[in-house]
N, C-alpha and C positions, 0 to 999 in steps of 0.2 A: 476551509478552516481559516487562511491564512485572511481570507475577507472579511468573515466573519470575525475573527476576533479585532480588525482593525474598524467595522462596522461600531466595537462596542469602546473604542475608544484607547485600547490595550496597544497602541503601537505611533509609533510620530510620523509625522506630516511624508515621509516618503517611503512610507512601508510599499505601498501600494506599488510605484514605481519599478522598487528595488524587488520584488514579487515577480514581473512583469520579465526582469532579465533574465531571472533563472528558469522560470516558466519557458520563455523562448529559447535557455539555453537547452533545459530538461527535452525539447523538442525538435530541438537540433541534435539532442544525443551527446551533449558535450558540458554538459551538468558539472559543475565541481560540487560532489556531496559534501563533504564538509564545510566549504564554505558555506553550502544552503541550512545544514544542519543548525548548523553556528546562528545563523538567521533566525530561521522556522523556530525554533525554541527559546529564543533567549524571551519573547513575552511571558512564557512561562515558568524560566523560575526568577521572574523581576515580582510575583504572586504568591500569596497563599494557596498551597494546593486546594485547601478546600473551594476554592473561588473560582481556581481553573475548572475542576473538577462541575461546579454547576453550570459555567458558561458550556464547557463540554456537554453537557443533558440537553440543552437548549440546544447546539448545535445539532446535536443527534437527531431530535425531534425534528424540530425546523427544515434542516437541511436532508441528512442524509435519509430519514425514511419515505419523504416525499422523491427520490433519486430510483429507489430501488424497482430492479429490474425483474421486472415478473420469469425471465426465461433464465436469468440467472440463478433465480434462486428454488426451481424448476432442476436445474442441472445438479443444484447442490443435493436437495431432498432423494432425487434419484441415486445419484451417488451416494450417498448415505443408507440407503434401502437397498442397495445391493452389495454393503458390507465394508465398500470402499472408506478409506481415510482423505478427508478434504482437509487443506489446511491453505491460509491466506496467508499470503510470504508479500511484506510490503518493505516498502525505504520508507512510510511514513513509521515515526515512530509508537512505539504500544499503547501510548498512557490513552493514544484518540483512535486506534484500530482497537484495541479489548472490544471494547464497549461495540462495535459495528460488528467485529467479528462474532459478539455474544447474540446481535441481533440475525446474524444468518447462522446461527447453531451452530459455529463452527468453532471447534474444539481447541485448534492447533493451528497457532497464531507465530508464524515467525517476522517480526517487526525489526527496526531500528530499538535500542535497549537504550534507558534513559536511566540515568544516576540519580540516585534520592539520596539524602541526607535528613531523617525524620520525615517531616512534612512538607522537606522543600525539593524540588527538582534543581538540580546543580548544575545539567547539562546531556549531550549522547554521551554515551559511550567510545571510548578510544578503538572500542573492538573494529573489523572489518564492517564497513557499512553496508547494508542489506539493502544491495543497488545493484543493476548491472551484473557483472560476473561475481557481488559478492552476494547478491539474492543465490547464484546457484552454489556457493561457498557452504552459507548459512543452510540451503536444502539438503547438502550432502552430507553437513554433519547430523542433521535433523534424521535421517536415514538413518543413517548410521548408528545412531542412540537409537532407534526406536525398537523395538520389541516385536518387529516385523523382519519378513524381508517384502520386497516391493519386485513384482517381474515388471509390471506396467506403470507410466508417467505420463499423467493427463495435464496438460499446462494450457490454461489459458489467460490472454494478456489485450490488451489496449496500445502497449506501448513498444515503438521501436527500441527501447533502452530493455527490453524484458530477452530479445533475442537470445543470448546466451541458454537464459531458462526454457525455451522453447526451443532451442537445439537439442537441449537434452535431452526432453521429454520424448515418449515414445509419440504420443499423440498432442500434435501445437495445435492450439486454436486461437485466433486473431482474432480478436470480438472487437466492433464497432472499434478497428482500427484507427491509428492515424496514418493518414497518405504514405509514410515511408516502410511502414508496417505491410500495411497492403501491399505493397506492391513488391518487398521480400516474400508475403505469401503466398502471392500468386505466384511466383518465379520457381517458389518452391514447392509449389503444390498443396500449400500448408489449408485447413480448412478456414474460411470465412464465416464467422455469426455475427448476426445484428439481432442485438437485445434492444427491446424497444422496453422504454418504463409505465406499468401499466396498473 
């Protein structure tokens, strides 16, 4: 996304750069979310949501449906057919997961929350960021309010920064990790998948 909107001219001369440290830090594991927040968003409310909102379709189009993972979305439908509740828990924020989460059918979107004032986006939310141990913060109040109870927790993740959330789960899975991931998994025993995009 963050290429994408600087592809379309929506960001100055060092976005890219400045992209690049948090990307390395997010990889390192030592991300300051707010600062990145503070980043990742300020193109959008310097815009009319309606504008966001189009460039948003495009990006959908373009980018993420060409992305998607034949096995993942395989995982989802089965889960689903056997009665389960799926739901995407991201630190990106909602206004550009809805819309992904609409296209894998999945109902129950817990995101980064972004403040509107009319038509304009004003910024995140001060709430706890839905990062790290605040994605497992944000699951357990999700639990909590839901109208369920829950015996089992299937978590699957990409990222060393997801650990927390895959402690908790009954069942972690490591998908097309990266190298530091992997190799908590393997230590741990935790299951390895590679989703190939098909």
């Amino acid at each position: 996304w963050n290429r994408f909107i600087h592809a379309a001219g929506w960001t100055p001369p060092d976005f890219i750069e400045r992209n690049q440290f948090f990307t390395e830090q997010y990889a390192q594991g030592v991300l300051n979310i707010q600062d990145y927040l503070q980043f990742a968003v300020k193109p959008l409310t310097e815009r009319p949501l309606q504008q966001s909102q189009a460039l948003l379709k495009k990006f959908i189009d373009q980018i993420i449906r060409p992305k998607i993972r034949f096995s993942g979305m395989e995982i989802i439908k089965q889960a689903q057919q056997q009665g389960h509740e799926v739901a995407i828990i991201t630190a990106t924020n909602r206004f550009i997961t809805q819309p992904i989460a609409e296209l894998f059918n999945v109902k129950h979107l817990i995101a980064t929350e972004l403040v509107f004032e009319g038509d304009a986006i004003l910024g995140a939310c001060n709430e706890t960021p839905c990062f790290r141990e605040g994605k497992l913060h944000h699951l357990k109040r999700w639990l909590k309010n839901h109208d369920k109870v829950f015996d089992t927790v299937y978590a699957y993740s990409d990222s060393l920064n997801d650990v927390p959330l895959l402690e908790f789960s009954d069942f972690p899975h490591a998908v097309n990790p990266d190298d530091t991931l992997r190799n908590i998994a393997n230590d741990r025993g935790w299951s390895i998948l590679d989703w190939q995009i098909r």
